[in-house]
N, CA and C atoms as an extended XYZ file, in Angstrom:
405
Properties=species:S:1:pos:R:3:atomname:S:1:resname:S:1:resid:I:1 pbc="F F F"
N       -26.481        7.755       23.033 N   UNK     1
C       -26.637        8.364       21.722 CA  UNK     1
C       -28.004        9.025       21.592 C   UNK     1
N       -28.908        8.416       22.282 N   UNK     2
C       -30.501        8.782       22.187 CA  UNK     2
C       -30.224       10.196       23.017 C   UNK     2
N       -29.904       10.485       24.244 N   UNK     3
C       -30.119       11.284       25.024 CA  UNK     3
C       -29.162       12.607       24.282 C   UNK     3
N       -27.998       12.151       23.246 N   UNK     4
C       -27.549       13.681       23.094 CA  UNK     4
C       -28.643       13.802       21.645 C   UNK     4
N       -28.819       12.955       20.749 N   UNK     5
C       -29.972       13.338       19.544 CA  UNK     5
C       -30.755       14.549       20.173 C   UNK     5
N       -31.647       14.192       21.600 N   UNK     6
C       -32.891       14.601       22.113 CA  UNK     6
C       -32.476       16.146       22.420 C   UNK     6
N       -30.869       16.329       23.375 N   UNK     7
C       -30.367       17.658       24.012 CA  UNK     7
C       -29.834       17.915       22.633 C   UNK     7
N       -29.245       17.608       21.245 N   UNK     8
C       -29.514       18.650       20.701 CA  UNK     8
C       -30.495       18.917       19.478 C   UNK     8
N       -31.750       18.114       19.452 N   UNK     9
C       -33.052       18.710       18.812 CA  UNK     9
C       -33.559       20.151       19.409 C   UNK     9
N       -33.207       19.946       21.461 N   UNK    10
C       -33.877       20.616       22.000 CA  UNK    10
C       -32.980       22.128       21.695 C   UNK    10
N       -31.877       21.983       21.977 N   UNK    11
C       -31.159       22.896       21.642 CA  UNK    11
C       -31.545       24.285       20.154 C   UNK    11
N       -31.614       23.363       19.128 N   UNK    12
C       -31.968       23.649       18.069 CA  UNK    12
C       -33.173       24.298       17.878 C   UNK    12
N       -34.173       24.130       18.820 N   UNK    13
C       -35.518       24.890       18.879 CA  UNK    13
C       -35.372       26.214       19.703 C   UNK    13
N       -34.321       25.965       20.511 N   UNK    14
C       -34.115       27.169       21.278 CA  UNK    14
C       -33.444       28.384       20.264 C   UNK    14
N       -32.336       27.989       20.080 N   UNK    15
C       -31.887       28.640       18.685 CA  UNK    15
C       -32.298       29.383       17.875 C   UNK    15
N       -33.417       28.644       17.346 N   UNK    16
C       -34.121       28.869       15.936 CA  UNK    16
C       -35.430       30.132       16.906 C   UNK    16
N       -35.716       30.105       18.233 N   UNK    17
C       -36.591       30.900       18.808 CA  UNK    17
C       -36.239       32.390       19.464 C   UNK    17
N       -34.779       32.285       18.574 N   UNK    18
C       -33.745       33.667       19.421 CA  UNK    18
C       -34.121       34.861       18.578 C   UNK    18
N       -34.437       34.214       16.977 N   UNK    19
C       -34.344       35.304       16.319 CA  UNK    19
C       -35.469       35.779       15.888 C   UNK    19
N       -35.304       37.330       16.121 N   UNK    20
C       -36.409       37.957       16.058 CA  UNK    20
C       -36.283       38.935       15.342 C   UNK    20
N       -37.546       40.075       14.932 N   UNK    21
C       -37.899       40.571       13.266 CA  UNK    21
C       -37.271       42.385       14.509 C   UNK    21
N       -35.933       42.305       14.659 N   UNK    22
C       -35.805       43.177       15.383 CA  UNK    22
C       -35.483       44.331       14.239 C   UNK    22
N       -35.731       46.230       14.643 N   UNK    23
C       -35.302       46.607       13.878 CA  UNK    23
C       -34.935       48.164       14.317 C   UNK    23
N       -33.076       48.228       14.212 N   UNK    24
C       -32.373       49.332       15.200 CA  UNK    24
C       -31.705       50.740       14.171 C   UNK    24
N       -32.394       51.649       14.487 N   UNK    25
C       -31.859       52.846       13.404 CA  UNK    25
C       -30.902       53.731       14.119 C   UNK    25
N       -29.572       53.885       13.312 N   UNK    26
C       -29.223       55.056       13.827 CA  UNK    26
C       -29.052       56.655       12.986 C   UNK    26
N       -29.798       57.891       13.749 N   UNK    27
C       -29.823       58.377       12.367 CA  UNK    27
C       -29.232       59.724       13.734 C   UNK    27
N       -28.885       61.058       12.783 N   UNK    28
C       -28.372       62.272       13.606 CA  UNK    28
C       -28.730       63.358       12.354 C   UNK    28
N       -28.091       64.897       13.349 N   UNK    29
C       -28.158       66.041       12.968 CA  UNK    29
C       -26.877       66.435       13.099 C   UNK    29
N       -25.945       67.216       12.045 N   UNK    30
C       -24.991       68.067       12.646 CA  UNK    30
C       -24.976       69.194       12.012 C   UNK    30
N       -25.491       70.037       12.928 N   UNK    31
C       -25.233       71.394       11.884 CA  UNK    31
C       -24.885       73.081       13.112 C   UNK    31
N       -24.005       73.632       11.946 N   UNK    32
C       -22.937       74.606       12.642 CA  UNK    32
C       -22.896       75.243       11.517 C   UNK    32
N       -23.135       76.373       12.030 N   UNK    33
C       -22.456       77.506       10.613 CA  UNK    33
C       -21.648       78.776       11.392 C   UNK    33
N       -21.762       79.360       10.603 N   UNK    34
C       -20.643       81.118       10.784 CA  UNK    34
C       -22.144       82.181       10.947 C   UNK    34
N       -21.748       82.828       12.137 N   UNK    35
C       -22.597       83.607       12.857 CA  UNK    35
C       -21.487       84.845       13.235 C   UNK    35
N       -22.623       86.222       12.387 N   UNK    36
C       -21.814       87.337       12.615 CA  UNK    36
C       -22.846       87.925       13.501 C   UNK    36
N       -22.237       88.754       14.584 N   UNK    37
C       -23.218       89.029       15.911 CA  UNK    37
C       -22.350       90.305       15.861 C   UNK    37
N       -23.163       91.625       15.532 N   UNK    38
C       -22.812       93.080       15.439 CA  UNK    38
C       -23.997       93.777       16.621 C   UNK    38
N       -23.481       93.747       18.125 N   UNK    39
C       -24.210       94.873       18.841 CA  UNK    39
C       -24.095       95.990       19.024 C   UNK    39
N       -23.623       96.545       18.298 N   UNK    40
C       -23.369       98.406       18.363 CA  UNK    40
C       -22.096       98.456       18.727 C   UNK    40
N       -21.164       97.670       19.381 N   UNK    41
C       -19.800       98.148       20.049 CA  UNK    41
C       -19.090       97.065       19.532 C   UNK    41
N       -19.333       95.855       19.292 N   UNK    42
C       -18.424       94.399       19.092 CA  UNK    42
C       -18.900       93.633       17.984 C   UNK    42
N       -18.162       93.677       16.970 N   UNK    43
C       -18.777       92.767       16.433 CA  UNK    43
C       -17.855       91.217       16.352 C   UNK    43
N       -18.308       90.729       16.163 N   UNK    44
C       -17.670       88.630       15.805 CA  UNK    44
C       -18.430       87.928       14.825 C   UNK    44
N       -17.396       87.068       14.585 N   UNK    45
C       -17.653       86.390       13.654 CA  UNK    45
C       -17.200       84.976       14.443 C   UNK    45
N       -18.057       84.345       14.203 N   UNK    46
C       -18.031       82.648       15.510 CA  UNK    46
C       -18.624       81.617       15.005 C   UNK    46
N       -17.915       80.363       15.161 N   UNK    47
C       -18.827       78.888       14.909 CA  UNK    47
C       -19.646       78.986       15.747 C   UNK    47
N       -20.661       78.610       15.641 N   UNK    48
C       -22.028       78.475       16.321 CA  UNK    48
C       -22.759       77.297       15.830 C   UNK    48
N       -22.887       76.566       17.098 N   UNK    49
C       -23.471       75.252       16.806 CA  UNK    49
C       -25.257       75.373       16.698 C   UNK    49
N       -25.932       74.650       15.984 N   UNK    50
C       -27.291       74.854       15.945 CA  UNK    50
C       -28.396       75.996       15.329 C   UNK    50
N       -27.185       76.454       14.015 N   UNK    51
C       -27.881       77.242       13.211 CA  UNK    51
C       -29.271       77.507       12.722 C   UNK    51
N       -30.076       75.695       12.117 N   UNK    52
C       -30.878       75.345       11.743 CA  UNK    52
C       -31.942       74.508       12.493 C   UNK    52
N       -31.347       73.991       13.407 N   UNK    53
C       -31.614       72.865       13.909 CA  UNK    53
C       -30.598       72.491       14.775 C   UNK    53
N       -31.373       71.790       16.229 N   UNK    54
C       -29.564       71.306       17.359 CA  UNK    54
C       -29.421       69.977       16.896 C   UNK    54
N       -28.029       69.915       16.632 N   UNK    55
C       -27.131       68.761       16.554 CA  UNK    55
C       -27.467       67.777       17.378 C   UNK    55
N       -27.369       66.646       16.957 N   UNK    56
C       -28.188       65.310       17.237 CA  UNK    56
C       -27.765       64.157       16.796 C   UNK    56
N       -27.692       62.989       17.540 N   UNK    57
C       -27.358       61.527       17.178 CA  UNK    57
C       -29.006       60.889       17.988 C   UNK    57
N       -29.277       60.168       17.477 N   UNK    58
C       -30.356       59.278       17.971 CA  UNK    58
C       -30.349       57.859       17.716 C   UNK    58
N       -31.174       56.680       18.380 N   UNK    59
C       -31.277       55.223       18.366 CA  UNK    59
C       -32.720       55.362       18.311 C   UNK    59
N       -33.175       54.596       17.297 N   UNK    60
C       -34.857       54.136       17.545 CA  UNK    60
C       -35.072       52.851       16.706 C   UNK    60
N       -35.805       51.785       17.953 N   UNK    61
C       -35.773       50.819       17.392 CA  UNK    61
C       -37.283       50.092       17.862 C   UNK    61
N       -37.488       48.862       16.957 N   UNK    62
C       -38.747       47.860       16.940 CA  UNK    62
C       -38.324       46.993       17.431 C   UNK    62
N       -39.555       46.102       17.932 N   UNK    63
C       -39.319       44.698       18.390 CA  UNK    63
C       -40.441       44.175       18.094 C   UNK    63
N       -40.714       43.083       16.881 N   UNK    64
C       -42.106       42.568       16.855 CA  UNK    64
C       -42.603       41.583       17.948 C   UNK    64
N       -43.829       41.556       18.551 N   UNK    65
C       -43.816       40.605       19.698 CA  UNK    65
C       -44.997       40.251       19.088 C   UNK    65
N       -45.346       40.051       18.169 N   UNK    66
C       -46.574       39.037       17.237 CA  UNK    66
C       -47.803       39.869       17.812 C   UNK    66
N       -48.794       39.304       16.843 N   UNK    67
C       -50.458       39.507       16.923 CA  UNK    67
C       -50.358       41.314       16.755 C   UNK    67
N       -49.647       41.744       15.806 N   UNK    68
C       -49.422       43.329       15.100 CA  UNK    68
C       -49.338       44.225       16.507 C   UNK    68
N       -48.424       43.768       17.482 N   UNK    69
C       -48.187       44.564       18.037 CA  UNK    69
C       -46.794       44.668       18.364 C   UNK    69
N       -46.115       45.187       18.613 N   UNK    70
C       -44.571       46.091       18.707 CA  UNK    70
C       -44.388       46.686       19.608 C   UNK    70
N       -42.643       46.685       20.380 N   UNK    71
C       -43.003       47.245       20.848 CA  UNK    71
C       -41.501       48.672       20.557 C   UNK    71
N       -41.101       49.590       21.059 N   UNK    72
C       -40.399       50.256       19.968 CA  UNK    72
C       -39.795       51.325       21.164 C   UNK    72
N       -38.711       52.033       20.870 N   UNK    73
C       -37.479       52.939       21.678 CA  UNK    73
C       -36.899       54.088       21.054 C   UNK    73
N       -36.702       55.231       21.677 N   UNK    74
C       -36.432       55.848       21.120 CA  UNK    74
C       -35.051       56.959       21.929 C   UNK    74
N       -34.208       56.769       21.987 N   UNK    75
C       -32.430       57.937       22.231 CA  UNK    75
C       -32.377       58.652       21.902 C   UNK    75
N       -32.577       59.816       21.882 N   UNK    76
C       -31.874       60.926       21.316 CA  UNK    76
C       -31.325       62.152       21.996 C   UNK    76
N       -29.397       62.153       22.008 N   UNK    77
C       -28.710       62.975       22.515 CA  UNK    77
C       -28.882       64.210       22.170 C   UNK    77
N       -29.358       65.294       22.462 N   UNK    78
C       -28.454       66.443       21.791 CA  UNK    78
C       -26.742       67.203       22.128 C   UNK    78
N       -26.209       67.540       21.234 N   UNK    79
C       -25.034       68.344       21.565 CA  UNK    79
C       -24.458       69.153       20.479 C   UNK    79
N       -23.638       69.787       21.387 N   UNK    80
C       -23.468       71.098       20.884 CA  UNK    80
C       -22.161       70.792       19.439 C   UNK    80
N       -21.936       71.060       18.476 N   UNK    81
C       -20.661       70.527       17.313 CA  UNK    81
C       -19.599       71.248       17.547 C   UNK    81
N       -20.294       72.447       18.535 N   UNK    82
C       -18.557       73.346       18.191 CA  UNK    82
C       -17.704       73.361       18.986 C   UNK    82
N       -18.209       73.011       20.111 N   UNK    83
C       -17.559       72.662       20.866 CA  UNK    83
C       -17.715       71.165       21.815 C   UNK    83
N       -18.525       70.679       21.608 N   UNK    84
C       -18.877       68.894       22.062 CA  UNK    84
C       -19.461       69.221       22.995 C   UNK    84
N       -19.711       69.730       24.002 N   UNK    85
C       -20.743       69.638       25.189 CA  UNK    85
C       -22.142       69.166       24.871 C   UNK    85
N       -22.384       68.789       25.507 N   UNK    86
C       -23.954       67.868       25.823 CA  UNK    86
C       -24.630       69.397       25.714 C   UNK    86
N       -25.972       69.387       25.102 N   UNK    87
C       -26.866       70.053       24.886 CA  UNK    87
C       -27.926       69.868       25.663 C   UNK    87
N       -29.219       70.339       25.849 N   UNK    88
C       -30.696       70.052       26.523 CA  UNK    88
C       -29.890       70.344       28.631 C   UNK    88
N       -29.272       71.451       28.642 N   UNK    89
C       -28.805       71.263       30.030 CA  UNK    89
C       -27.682       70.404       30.691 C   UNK    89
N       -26.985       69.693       29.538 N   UNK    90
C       -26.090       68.605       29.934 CA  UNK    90
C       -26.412       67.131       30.145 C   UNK    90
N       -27.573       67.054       30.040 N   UNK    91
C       -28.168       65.575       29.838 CA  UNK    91
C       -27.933       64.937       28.961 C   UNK    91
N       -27.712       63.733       28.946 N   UNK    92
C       -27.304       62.410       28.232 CA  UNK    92
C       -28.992       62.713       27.770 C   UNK    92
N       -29.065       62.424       26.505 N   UNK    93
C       -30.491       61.873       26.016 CA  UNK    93
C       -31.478       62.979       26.364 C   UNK    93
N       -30.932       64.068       26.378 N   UNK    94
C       -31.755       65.117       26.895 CA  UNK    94
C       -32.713       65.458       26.146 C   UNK    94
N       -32.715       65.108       24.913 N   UNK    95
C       -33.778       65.322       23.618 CA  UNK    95
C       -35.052       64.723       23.595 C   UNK    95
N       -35.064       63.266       23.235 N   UNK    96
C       -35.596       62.424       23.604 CA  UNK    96
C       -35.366       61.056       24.278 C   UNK    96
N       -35.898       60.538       25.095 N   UNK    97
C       -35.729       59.048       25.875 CA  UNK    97
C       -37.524       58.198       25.984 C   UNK    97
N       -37.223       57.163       25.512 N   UNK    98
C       -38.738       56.975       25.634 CA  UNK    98
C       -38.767       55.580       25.416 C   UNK    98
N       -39.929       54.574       25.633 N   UNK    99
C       -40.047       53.202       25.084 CA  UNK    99
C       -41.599       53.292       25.473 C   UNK    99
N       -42.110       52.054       24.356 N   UNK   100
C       -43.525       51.973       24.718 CA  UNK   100
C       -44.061       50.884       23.617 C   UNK   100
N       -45.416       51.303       22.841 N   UNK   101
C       -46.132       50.028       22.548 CA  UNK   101
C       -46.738       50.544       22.057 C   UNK   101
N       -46.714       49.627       20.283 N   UNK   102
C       -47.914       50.251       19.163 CA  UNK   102
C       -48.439       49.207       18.835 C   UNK   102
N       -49.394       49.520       18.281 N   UNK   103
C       -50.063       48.367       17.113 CA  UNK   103
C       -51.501       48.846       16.311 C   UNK   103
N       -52.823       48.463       16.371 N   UNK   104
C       -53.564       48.525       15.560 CA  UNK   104
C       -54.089       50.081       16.316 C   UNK   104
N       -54.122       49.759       17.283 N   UNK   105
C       -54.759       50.595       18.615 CA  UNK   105
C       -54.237       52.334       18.344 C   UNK   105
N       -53.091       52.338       17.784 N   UNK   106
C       -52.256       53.265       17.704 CA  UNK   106
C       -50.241       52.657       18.379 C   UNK   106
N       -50.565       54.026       19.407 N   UNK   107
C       -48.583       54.020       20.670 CA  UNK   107
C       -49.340       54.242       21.437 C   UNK   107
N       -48.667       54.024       22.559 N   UNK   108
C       -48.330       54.348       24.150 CA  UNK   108
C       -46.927       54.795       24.331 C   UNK   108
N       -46.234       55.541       24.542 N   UNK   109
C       -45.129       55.899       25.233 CA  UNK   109
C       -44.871       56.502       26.230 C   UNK   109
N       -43.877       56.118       27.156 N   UNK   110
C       -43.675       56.465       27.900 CA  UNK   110
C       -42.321       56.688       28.380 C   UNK   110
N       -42.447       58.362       28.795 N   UNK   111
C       -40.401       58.974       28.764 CA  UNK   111
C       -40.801       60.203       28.264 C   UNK   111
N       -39.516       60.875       28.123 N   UNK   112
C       -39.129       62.176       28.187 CA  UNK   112
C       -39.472       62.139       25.798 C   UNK   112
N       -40.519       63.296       25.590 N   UNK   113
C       -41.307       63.223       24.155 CA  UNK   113
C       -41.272       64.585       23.465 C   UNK   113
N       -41.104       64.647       22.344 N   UNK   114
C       -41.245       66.048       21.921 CA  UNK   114
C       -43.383       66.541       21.779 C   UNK   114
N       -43.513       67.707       22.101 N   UNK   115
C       -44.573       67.413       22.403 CA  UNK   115
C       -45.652       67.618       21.296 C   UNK   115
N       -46.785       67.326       20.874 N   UNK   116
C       -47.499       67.263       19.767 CA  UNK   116
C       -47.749       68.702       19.112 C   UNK   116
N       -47.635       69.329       19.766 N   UNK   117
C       -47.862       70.778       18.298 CA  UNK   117
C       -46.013       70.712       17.907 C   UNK   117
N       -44.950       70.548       18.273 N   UNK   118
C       -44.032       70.411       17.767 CA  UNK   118
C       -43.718       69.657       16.548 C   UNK   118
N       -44.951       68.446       16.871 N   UNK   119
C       -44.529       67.425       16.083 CA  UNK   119
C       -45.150       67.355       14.748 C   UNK   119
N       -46.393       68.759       14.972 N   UNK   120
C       -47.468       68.912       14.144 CA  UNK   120
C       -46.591       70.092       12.807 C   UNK   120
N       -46.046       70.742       13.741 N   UNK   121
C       -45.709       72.196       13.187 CA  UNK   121
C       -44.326       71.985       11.951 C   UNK   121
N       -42.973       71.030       12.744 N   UNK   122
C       -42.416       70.800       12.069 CA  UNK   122
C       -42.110       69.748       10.618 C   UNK   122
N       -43.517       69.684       10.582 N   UNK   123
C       -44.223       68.650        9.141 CA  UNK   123
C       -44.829       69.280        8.610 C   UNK   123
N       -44.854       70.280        8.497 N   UNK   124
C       -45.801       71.546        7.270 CA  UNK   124
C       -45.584       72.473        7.253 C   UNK   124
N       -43.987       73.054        8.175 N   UNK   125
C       -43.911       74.334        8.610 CA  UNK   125
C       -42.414       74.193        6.854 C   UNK   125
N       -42.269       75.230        5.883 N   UNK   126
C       -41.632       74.865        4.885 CA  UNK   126
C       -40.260       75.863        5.864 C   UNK   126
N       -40.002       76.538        6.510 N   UNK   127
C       -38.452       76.781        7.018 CA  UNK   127
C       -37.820       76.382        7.915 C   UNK   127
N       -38.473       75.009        8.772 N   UNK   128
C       -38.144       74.233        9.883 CA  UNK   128
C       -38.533       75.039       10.974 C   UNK   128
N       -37.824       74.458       12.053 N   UNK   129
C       -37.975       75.342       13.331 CA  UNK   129
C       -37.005       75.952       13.940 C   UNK   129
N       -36.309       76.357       12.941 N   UNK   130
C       -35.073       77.358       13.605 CA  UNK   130
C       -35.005       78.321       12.775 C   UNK   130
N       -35.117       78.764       11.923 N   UNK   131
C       -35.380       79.865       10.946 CA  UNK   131
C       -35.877       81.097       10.637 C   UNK   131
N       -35.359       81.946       10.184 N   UNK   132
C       -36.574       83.352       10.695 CA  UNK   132
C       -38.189       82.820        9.481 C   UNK   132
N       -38.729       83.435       10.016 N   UNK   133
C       -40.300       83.379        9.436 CA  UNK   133
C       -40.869       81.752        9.280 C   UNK   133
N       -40.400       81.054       11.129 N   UNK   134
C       -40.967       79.870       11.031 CA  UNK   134
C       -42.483       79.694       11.609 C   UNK   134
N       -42.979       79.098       11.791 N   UNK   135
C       -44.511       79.441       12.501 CA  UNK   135
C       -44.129       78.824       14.091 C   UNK   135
């Protein structure tokens, strides 16, 4: 009786040490509009995926590992809506892929990143980055 009390106190600590302050987002883009394309001889009228912005599903997630540091992931597919093909060349995750490590210090990441004037431009730029008269 003593020895199962003990295997399952121990049990119970294991348990109680599984759960963690984890935290998994899933967020996307889909956008497609009607594109009229007049070159002097042909004109069309066509779905066209990536009017505004390319279509997108992404995963980005935390993991607290104590003493304010984290460590954190980031997925992101692109593809095409109008027709489903993989976007960024056909790559799975061709957008972004990345994992790494923040805390007081700042990140570290490391993987495939959008790169910092991108990241600068599309946070103050008011017509995004697909738009005529974007910077």
């Amino acid at each position: 009786m003593k020895k199962s009390l003990i295997a399952l106190a121990v049990l119970g600590m294991v348990a109680g040490a599984s759960f963690a302050q984890t935290n998994v987002t899933i967020y996307g883009v889909a956008d497609a509009g009607l594109a009229r394309i007049d070159n002097g001889r042909v004109n069309t009228t066509a779905l066209q995926s990536g009017q505004q912005s390319g279509s997108r599903i992404g995963f980005r997630g935390t993991e607290d590992l104590g003493g304010g540091l984290s460590a954190i992931f980031t997925l992101e597919n692109g593809f095409n809506i109008d027709d489903g093909t993989l976007g960024q060349g056909g790559r799975l995750f061709g957008r972004q892929a990345f994992v790494g490590l923040q805390g007081g210090f700042g990140a570290v990441k490391l993987g495939r990143q959008y790169n910092p004037i991108r990241t600068a431009v599309e946070n103050i730029d008011p017509f995004g980055l697909g738009l005529a008269g974007n910077a």
